[in-house]
C-alpha positions as CSV (number, residue, x, y, z in Angstrom):
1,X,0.0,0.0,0.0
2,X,2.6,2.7,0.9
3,X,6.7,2.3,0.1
4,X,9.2,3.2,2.4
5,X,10.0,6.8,3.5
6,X,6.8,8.2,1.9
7,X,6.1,11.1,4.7
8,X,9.7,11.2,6.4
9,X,11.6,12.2,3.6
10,X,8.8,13.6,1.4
11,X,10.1,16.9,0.5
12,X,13.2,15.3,-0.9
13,X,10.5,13.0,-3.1
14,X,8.8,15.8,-4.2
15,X,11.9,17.6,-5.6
16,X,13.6,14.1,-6.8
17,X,10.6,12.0,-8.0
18,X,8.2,14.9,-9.0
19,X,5.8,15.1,-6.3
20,X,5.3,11.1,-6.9
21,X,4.9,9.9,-3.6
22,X,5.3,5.8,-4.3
23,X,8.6,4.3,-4.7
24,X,10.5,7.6,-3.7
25,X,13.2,7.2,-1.3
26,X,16.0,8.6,-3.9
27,X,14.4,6.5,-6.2
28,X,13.2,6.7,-9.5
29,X,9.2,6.1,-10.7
30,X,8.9,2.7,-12.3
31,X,9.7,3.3,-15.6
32,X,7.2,3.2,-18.7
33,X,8.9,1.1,-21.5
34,X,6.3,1.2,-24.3
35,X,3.4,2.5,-23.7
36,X,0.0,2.7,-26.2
37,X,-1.7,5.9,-25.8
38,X,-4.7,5.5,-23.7
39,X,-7.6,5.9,-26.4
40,X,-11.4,7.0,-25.5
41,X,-13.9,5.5,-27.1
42,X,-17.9,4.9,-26.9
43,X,-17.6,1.4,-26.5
44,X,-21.6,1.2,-25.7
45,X,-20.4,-0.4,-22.0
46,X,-22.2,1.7,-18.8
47,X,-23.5,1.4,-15.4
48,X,-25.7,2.9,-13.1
49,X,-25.7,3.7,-9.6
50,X,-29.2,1.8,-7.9
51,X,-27.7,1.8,-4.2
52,X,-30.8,4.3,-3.0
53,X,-33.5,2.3,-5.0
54,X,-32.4,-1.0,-4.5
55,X,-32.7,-0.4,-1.0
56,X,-29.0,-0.5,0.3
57,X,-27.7,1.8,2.8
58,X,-24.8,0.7,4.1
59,X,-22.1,3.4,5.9
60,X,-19.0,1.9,6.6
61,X,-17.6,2.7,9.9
62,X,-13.6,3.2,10.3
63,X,-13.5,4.5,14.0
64,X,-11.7,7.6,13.0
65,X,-11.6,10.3,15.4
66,X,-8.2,11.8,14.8
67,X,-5.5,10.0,15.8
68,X,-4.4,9.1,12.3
69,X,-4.1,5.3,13.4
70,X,-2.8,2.7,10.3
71,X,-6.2,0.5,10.4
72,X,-8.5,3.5,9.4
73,X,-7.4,4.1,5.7
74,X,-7.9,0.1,5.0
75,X,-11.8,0.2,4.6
76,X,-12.9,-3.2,3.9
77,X,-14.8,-5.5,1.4
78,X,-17.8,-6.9,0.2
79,X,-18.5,-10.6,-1.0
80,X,-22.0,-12.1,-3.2
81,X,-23.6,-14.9,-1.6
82,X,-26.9,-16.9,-2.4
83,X,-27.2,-18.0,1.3
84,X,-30.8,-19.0,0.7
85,X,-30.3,-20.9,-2.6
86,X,-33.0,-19.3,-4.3
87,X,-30.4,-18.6,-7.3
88,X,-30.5,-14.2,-7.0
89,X,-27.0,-13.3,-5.0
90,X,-27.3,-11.7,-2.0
91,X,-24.7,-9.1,-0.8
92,X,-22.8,-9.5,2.6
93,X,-21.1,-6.0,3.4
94,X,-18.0,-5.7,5.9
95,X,-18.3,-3.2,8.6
96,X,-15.5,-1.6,10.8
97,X,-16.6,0.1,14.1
98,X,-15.5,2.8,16.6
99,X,-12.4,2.3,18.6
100,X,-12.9,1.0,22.4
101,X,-12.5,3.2,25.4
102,X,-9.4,0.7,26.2
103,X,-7.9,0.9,22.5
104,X,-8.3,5.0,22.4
105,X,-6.2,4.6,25.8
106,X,-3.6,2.8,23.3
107,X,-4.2,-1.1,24.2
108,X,-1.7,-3.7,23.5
109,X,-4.3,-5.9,22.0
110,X,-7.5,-5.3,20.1
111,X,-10.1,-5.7,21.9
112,X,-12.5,-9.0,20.4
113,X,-15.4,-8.5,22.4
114,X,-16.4,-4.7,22.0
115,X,-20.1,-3.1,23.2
116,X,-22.3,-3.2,20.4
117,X,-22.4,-0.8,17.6
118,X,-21.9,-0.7,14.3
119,X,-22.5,-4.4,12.2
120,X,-21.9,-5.9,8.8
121,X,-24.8,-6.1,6.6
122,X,-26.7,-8.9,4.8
123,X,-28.8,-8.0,2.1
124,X,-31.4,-10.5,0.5
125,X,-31.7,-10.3,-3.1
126,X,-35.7,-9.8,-3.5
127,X,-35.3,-10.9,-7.2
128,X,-36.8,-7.7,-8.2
129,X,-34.1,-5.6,-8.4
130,X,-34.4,-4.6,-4.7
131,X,-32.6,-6.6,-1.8
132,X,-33.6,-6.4,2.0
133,X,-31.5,-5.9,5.3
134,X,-31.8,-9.3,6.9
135,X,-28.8,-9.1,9.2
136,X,-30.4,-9.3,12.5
137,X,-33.1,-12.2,11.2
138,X,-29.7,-13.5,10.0
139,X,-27.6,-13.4,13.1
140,X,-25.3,-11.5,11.6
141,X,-25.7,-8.3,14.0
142,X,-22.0,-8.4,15.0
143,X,-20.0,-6.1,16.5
144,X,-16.2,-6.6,15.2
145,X,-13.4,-4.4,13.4
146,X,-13.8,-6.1,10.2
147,X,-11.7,-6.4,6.9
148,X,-12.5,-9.0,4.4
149,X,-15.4,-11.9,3.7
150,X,-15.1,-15.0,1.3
151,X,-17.6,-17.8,0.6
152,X,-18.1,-21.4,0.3
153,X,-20.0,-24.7,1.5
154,X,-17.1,-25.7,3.7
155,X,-19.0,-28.9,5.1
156,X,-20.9,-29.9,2.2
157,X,-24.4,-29.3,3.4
158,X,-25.4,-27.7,0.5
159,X,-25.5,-24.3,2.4
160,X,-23.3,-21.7,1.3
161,X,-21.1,-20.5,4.6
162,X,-18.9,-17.2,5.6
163,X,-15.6,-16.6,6.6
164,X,-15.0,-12.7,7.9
165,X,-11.7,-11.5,9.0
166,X,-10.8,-8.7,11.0
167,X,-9.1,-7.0,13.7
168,X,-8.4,-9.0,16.7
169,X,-9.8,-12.6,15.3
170,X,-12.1,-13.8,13.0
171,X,-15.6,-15.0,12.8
172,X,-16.9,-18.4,10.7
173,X,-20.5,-18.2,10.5
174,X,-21.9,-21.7,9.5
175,X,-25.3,-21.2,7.7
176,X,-28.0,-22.9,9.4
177,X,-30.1,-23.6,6.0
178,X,-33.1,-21.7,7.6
179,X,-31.9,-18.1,6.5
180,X,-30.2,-18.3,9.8
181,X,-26.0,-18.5,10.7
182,X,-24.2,-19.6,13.5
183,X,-20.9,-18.2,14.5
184,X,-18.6,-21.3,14.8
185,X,-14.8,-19.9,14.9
186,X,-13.2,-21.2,18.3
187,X,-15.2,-24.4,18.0
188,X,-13.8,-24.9,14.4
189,X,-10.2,-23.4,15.2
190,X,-10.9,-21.0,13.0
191,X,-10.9,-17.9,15.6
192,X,-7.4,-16.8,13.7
193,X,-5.8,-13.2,15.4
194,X,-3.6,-10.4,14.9
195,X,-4.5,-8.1,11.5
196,X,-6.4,-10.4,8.9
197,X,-7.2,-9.0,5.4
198,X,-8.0,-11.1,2.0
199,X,-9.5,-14.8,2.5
200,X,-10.0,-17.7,0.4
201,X,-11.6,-20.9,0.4
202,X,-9.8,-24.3,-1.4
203,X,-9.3,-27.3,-1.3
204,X,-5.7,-27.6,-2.1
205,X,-5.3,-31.3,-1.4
206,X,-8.3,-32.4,-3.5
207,X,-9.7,-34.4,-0.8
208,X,-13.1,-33.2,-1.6
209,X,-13.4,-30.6,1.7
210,X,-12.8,-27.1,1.6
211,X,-9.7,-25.5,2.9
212,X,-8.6,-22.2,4.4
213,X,-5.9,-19.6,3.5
214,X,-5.9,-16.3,5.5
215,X,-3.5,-13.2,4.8
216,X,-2.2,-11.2,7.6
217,X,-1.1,-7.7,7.2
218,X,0.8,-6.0,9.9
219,X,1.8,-6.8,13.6
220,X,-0.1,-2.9,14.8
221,X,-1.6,-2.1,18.3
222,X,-3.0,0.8,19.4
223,X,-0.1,0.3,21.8
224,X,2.3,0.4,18.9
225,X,0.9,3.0,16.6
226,X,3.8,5.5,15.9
227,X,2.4,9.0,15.0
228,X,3.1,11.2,12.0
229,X,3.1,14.4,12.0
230,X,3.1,17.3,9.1
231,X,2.7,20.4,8.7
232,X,2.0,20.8,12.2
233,X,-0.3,18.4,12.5
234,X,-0.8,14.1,12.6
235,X,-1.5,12.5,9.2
236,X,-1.7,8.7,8.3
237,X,2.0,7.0,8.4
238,X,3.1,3.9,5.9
239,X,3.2,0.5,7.2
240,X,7.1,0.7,7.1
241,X,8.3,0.9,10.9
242,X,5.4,-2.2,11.3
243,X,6.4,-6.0,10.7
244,X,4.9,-7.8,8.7
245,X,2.9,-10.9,9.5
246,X,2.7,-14.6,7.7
247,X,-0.3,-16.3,5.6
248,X,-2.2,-19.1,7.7
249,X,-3.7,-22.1,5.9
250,X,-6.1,-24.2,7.9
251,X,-6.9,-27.6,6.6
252,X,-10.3,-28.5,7.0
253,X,-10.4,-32.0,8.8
254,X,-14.3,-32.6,8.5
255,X,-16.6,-32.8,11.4
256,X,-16.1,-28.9,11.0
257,X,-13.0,-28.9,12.5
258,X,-9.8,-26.9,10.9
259,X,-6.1,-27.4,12.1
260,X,-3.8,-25.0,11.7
261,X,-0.7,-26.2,8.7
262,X,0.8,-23.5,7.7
263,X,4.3,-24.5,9.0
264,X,4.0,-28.2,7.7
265,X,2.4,-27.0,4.3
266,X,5.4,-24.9,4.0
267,X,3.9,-21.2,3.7
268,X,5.8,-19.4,6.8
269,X,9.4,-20.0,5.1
270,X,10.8,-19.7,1.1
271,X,12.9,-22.5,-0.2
272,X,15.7,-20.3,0.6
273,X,14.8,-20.1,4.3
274,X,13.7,-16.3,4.5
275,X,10.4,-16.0,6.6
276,X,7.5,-15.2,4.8
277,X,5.8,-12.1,6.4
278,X,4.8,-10.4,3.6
279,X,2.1,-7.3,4.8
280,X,-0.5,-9.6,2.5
281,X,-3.4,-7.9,1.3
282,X,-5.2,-9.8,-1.7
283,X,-5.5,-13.2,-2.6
284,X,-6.1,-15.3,-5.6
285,X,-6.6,-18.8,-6.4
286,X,-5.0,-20.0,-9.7
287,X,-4.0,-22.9,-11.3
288,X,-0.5,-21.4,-12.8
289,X,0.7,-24.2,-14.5
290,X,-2.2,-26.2,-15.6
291,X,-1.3,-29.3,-13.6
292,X,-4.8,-29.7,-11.8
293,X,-4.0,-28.4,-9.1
294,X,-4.5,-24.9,-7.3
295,X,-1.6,-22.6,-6.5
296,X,-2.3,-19.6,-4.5
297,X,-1.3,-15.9,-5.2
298,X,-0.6,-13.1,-2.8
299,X,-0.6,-9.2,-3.3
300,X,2.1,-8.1,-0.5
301,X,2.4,-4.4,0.3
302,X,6.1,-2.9,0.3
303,X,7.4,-6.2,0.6
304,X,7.6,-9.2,-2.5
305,X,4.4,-10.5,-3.8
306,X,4.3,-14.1,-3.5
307,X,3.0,-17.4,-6.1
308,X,2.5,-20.5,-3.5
309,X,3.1,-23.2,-6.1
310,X,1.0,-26.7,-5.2
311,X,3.7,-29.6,-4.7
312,X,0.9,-31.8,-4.9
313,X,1.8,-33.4,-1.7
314,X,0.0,-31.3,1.0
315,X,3.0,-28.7,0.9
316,X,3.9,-25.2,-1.6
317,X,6.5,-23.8,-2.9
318,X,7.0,-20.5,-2.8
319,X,8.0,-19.4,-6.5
320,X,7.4,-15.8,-6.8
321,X,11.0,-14.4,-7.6
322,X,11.5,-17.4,-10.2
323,X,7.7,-16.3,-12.2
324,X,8.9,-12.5,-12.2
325,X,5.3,-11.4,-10.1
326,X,7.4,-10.9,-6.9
327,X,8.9,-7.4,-7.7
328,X,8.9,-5.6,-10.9
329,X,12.0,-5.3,-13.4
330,X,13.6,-2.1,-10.8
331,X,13.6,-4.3,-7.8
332,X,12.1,-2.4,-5.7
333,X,8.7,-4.0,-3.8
334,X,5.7,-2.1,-4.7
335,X,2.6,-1.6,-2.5
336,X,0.5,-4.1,-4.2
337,X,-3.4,-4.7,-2.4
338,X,-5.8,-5.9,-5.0
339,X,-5.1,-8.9,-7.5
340,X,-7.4,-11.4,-9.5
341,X,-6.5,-13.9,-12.1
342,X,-8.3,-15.3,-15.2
343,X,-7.2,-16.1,-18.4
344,X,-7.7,-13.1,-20.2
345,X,-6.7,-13.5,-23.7
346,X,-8.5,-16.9,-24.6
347,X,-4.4,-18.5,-24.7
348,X,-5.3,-21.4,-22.1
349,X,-3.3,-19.9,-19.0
350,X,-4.0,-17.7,-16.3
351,X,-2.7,-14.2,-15.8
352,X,-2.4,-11.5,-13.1
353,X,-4.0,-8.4,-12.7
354,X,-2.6,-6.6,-9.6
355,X,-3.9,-3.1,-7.9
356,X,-1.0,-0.9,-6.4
357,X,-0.4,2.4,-5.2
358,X,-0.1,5.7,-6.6
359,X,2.6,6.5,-8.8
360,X,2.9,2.5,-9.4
361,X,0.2,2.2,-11.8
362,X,-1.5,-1.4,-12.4
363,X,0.2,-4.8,-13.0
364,X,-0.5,-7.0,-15.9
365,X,1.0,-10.3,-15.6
366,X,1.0,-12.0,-19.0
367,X,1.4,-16.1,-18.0
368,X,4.1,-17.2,-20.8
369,X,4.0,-20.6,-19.4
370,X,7.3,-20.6,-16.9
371,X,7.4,-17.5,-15.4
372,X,5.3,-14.2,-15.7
373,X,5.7,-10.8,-18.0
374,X,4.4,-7.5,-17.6
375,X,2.7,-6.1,-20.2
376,X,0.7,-3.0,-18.6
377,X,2.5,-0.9,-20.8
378,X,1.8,-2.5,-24.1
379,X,-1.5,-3.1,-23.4
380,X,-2.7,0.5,-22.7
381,X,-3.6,0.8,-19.2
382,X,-0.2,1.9,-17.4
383,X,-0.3,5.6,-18.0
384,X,-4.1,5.6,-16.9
385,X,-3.5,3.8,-13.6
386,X,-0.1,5.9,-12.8
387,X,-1.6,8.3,-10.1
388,X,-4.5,6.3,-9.3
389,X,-4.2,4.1,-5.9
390,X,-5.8,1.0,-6.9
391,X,-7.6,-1.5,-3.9
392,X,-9.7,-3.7,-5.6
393,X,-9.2,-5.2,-9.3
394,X,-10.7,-7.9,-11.2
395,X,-11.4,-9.4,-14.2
396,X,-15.2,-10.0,-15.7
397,X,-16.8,-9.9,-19.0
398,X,-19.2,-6.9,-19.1
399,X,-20.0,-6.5,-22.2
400,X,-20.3,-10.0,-23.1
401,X,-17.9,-10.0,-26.2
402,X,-16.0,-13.5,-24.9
403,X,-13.2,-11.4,-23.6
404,X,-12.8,-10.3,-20.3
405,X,-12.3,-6.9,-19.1
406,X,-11.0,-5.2,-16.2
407,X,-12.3,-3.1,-13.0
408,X,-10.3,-1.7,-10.8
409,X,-11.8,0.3,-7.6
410,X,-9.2,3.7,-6.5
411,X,-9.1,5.8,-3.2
412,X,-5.8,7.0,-1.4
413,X,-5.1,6.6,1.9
414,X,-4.0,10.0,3.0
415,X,-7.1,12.7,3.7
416,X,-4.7,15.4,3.2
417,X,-2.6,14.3,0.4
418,X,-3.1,17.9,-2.0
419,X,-1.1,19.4,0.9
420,X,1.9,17.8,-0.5
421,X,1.1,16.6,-4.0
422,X,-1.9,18.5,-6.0
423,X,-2.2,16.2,-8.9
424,X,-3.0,12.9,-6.3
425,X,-6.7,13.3,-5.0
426,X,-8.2,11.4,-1.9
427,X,-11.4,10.2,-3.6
428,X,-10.6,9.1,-7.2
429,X,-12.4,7.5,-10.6
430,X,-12.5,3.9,-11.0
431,X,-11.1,2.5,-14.1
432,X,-12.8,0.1,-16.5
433,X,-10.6,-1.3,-19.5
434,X,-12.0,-3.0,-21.8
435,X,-10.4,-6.0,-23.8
436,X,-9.7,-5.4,-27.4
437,X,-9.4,-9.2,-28.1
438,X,-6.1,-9.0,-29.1
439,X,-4.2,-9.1,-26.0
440,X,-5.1,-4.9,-25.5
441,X,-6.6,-2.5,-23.5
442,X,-8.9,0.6,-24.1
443,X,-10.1,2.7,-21.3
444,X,-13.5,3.2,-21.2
445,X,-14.4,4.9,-18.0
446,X,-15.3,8.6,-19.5
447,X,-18.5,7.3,-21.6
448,X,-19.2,4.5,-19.4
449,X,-21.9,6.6,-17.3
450,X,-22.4,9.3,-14.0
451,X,-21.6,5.9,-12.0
452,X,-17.9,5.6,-13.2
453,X,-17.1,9.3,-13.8
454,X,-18.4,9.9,-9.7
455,X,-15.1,9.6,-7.4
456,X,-15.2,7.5,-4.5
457,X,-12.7,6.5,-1.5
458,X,-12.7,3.0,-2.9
459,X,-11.7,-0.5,-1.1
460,X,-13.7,-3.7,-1.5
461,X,-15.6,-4.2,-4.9
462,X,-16.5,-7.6,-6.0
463,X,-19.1,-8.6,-9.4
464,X,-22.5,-10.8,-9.7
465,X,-24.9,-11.0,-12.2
466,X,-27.7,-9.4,-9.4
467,X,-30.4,-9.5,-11.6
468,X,-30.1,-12.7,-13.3
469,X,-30.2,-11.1,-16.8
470,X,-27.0,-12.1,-18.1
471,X,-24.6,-9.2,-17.6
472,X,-22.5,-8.7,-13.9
473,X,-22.9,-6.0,-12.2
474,X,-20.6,-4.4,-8.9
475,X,-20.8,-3.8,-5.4
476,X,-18.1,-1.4,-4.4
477,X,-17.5,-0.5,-0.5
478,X,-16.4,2.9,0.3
479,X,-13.5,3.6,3.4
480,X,-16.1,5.1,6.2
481,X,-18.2,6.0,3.6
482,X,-21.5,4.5,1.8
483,X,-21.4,1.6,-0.4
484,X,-22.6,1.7,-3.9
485,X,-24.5,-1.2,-6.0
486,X,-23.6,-0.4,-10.1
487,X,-26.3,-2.1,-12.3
488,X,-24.3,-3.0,-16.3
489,X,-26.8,-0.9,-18.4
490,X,-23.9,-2.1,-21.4
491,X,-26.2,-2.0,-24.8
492,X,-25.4,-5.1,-27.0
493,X,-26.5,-7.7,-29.0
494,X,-24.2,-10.4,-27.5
495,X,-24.9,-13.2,-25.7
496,X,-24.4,-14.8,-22.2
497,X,-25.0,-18.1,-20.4
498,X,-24.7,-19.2,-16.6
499,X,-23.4,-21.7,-14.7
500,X,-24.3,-23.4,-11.1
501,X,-21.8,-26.3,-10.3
502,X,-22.5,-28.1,-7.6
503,X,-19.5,-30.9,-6.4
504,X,-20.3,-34.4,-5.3
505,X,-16.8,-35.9,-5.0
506,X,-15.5,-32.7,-5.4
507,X,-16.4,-29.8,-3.0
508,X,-20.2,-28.7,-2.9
509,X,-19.5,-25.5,-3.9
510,X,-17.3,-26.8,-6.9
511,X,-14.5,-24.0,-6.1
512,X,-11.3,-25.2,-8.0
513,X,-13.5,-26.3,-11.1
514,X,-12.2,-25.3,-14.0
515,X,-14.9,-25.0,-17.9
516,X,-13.4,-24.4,-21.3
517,X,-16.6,-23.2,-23.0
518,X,-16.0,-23.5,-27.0
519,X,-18.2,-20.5,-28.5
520,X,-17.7,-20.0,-32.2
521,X,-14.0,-20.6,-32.7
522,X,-13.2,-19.1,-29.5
523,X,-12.1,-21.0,-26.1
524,X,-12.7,-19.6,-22.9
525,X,-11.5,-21.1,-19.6
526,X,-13.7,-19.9,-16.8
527,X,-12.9,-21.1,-12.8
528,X,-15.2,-21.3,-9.8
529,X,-12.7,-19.5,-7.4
530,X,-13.2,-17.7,-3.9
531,X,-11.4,-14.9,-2.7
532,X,-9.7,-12.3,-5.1
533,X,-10.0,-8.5,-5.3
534,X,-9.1,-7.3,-2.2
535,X,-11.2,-8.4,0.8
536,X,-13.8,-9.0,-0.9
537,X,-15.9,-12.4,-2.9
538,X,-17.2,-12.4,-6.3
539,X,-20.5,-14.4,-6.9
540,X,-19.8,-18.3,-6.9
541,X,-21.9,-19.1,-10.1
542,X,-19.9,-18.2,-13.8
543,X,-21.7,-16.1,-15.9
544,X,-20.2,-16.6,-19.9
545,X,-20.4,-14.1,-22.5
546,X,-20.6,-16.2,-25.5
547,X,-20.9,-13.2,-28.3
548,X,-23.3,-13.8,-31.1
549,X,-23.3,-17.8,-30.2
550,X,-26.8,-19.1,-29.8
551,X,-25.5,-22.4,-28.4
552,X,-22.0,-23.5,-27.2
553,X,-20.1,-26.6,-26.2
554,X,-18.3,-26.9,-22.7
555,X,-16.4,-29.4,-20.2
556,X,-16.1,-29.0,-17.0
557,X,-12.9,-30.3,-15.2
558,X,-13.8,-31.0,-11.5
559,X,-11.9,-30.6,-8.8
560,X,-11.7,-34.4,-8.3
561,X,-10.6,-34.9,-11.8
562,X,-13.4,-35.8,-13.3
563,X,-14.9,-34.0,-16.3
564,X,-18.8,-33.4,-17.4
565,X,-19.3,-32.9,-21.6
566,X,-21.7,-30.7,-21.9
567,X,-22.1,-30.8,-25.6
568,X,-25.0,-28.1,-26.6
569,X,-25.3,-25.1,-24.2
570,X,-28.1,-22.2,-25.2
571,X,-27.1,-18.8,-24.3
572,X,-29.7,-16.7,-22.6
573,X,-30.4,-20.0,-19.9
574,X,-29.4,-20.9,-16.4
575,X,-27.8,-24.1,-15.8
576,X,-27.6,-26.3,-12.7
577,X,-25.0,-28.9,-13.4
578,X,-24.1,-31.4,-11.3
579,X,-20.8,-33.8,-11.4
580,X,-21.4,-37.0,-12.2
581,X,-24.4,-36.4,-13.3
582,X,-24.9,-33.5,-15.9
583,X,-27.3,-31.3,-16.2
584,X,-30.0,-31.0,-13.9
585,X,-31.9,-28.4,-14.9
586,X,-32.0,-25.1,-16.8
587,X,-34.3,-22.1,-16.3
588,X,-34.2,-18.8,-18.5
589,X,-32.2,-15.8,-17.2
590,X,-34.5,-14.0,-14.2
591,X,-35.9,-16.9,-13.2
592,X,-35.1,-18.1,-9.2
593,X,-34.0,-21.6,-8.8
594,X,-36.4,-23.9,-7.8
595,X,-36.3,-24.7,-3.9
596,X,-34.4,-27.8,-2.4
């Protein structure tokens, strides 16, 4: 998030780097190679803010009161969950509170039980375009410091489940099947501590039940907070003076209980020996290699991004220097947060998209089969991204051409940051990119609507087709600010299908699935994944642009091994498939899924 030296020595940045407050230090920007002029076009792709009629209104709560403290600029993220199974996503919203009387007299820990005030939110999807606050009918009315959210059936009950981390611990909140959860997280060994950010479910030993990996940012107290002053007054420091902390993977033993494997599995320590405390703040689960099974990769802040490649014995290997995604070509660490993967140009492998902070611009991590290349600056979206301070990116298809496109969510972390550099605001634009098809950018954020061109202190944003009509649509959280729901108004005559996997041998959620969908003479590789962004969960079920197809061929590749044909596919339906046994039914987009 922030480099070294970004307040302490800024005047000398200022003079040095040109007011670029990222990666100063007596050091130079990153450098821009090539770089494709960033065109405008009216590419027909838009959205529109429906947070007020849709009926959410959700403030995020960051306990600032002025003592500048590190956890405040963070915000937190947002995750699309169909807890009821009725087929429409519902949206889970993480909340932050105020600070404790004990904290605000600088505490060494957090506290984990704090009075009530302030709570997440869950929001059922009505099916009409509206949702409703069921948190309290939920028991989800919790009080906690929160960060980050991911999904998945983690005992195989056919219930979708919740994972939240936070400040202090964590909560697992098992859902009861009744439109009801229970929080389960000491019971399961699953109460976590410390600073916990980005989450993700897998199952990285294929054993058929889903496991855990948590990222951990810094080792910060109240008791520890070191001020930083300017200008005669206190303003947000960098993460610098803080250590960082490790990664924690939980393997799930069944009976819902989790032990704690990180040292055995080989994620605390590189092959070299160095200790692995990164200041993690995304995570994303790929498959780098195509060998079947999933690797994990981590957006680190200041510090070496890591790839946690799958020995396919219970254990990783951490390979991020060897793949080029650990630091970029001037060695110096940059402050990464977001990151997604997906295999953006239709080539078979999946690539990197990673958010970073101002002055950074965007990584693009072309997969060229052993190792990683980045191409942001041949593909058009470096120069756009170089002031903006990115927290959440992904990949999705939004305008359902076959190709997919990129969001990334901006907001910087310092309040008063035109006191030192004018051109850097605190609330910025998003960016939306869209994919040319042949391995290019083009920017389309300036005709894509009042939604994209507003400026927001962005963190957690995460997509979901919300209204069943075949095109996704976003849920962005704002740092101590209100949320926003963005409805794709995108105008066009292609096409789109949807898919609901649901594991036997595999997982019940089917995360780590893998379908190749063959529209027209175009492949597409498509993953049920959790986690990604940063904090935050997109929408379990894959929706497919498919272009002018009417009908389309797919496999899917199970966790387990096992693959489904699916040989004719219509666009414009819903499919519930089910390994081992097909298809089990289909429905035509807006319909809700019949009930269990």
């Amino acid at each position: 998030m922030r480099t070294i030296s970004i307040y302490t020595r800024l005047a000398l940045c200022v003079i040095i780097c040109g007011a670029a407050l990222a990666g100063c230090g007596g050091k130079k920007p990153d450098s821009v190679v090539i770089q494709k002029p960033v065109e405008k076009l009216d590419s027909g792709v838009a959205f529109e803010d429906v947070t007020k009629q849709a009926g959410v209104n959700f403030k995020h709560v960051n306990g600032a009161a002025g003592r500048k403290w590190l956890p405040e600029t963070m915000g937190s993220g947002v995750a699309w969950i169909d807890y009821d199974g009725d087929g429409f996503p519902d949206l889970f919203l993480v909340n932050g509170r105020e600070w404790t009387a004990g904290e605000k007299a600088k505490a060494k820990e957090i506290s984990i039980t704090p009075p009530k005030g302030a709570t997440c939110k869950l929001y059922h999807n009505e099916g009409n375009g509206t949702f409703k606050d069921v948190t309290e009918k939920a028991g989800l009315n919790v009080t906690l410091y929160g960060m980050g959210a991911c999904v998945g059936d983690y005992d195989n009950d056919g219930n979708t489940d919740l994972y939240v981390t936070g400040l202090g611990r964590n909560y697992l909140f098992h859902n009861e099947g009744n439109g009801t959860f229970k929080e389960m997280a000491n019971g399961a060994g699953l109460q976590d501590g410390g600073w916990s950010t980005s989450c993700a479910w897998v199952d990285y030993d294929k054993d058929g039940k889903l496991d855990l990996i948590v990222a951990h940012y810094a080792q910060w107290t109240p008791a520890t907070d070191l001020p930083f002053p300017r200008n005669g007054h206190l303003t947000y420091g960098t993460p610098a003076p803080y250590n960082g902390a490790p990664l924690r993977l939980y393997h799930n033993e069944g009976g819902g209980k989790f032990k704690d494997v990180s040292e055995q599995a080989g994620i605390r320590k590189n092959s070299e020996g160095r200790a692995l405390q990164g200041k993690s703040l995304g995570i994303t689960v790929m498959d780098f290699d195509n060998d079947g099974y999933p690797d994990i990769a981590v957006a680190n802040d200041t510090e070496p991004n890591y790839l946690l490649h799958n020995e396919k014995n219970g254990t990783f290997k951490e390979i991020g220097v060897e793949t080029t995604m650990a630091i970029p070509d001037n060695g110096i660490a940059r402050g990464a947060m977001g990151i997604d993967a997906c295999d953006y140009d239709n080539k078979g492998k999946e690539s990197l998209v990673i958010g970073n902070f101002s002055n950074q611009g965007l990584n693009l991590y072309h997969n060229e089969g052993a190792a990683f290349r980045d191409v942001n600056g041949q593909t058009g979206i470096l120069k756009a991204t170089l002031l903006s301070l990115t927290f959440s990116c992904f990949f999705t298809d939004f305008d359902n051409d076959g190709w997919r496109d990129i969001f990334i969510a901006n907001g910087h972390v310092d309040d008063d940051i035109q006191e030192v550099q004018k051109t850097v605001e605190y609330a910025e634009k998003p960016h939306l990119f869209l994919n040319n098809g042949d391995g290019n950018f083009t920017e389309v954020t300036d005709t894509a609507g009042a939604a994209m061109n507003a400026k927001y202190v962005a963190r957690g944003a995460a997509y979901a087709d919300f209204e069943l009509k075949g095109q996704t649509g976003i849920a962005m959280s704002v740092n101590n600010g209100t949320a926003h729901l963005f409805r794709n108004t995108t105008k066009t005559a292609n096409r789109s299908l949807r898919l609901e996997l649901e594991g036997t041998k595999s997982n019940r959620s089917a995360i780590g699935a893998y379908v190749h969908v063959k529209a027209g003479d175009k492949t597409q590789t498509y993953s049920v994944k959790s986690g990604s962004s940063y904090c935050s969960q997109s929408e379990l079920p894959l929706t497919i642009g498919v272009g002018q197809q009417a009908k389309v061929s797919a496999t899917v590749t199970w966790p387990s091994g096992e693959k489904t044909e699916l040989p004719e596919l219509e666009a414009g339906q819903i499919y519930h498939i089910v390994e081992g046994a097909g298809v089990k039914d289909k429905r035509p987009f807006g319909q809700a899924r019949a009930k269990k």
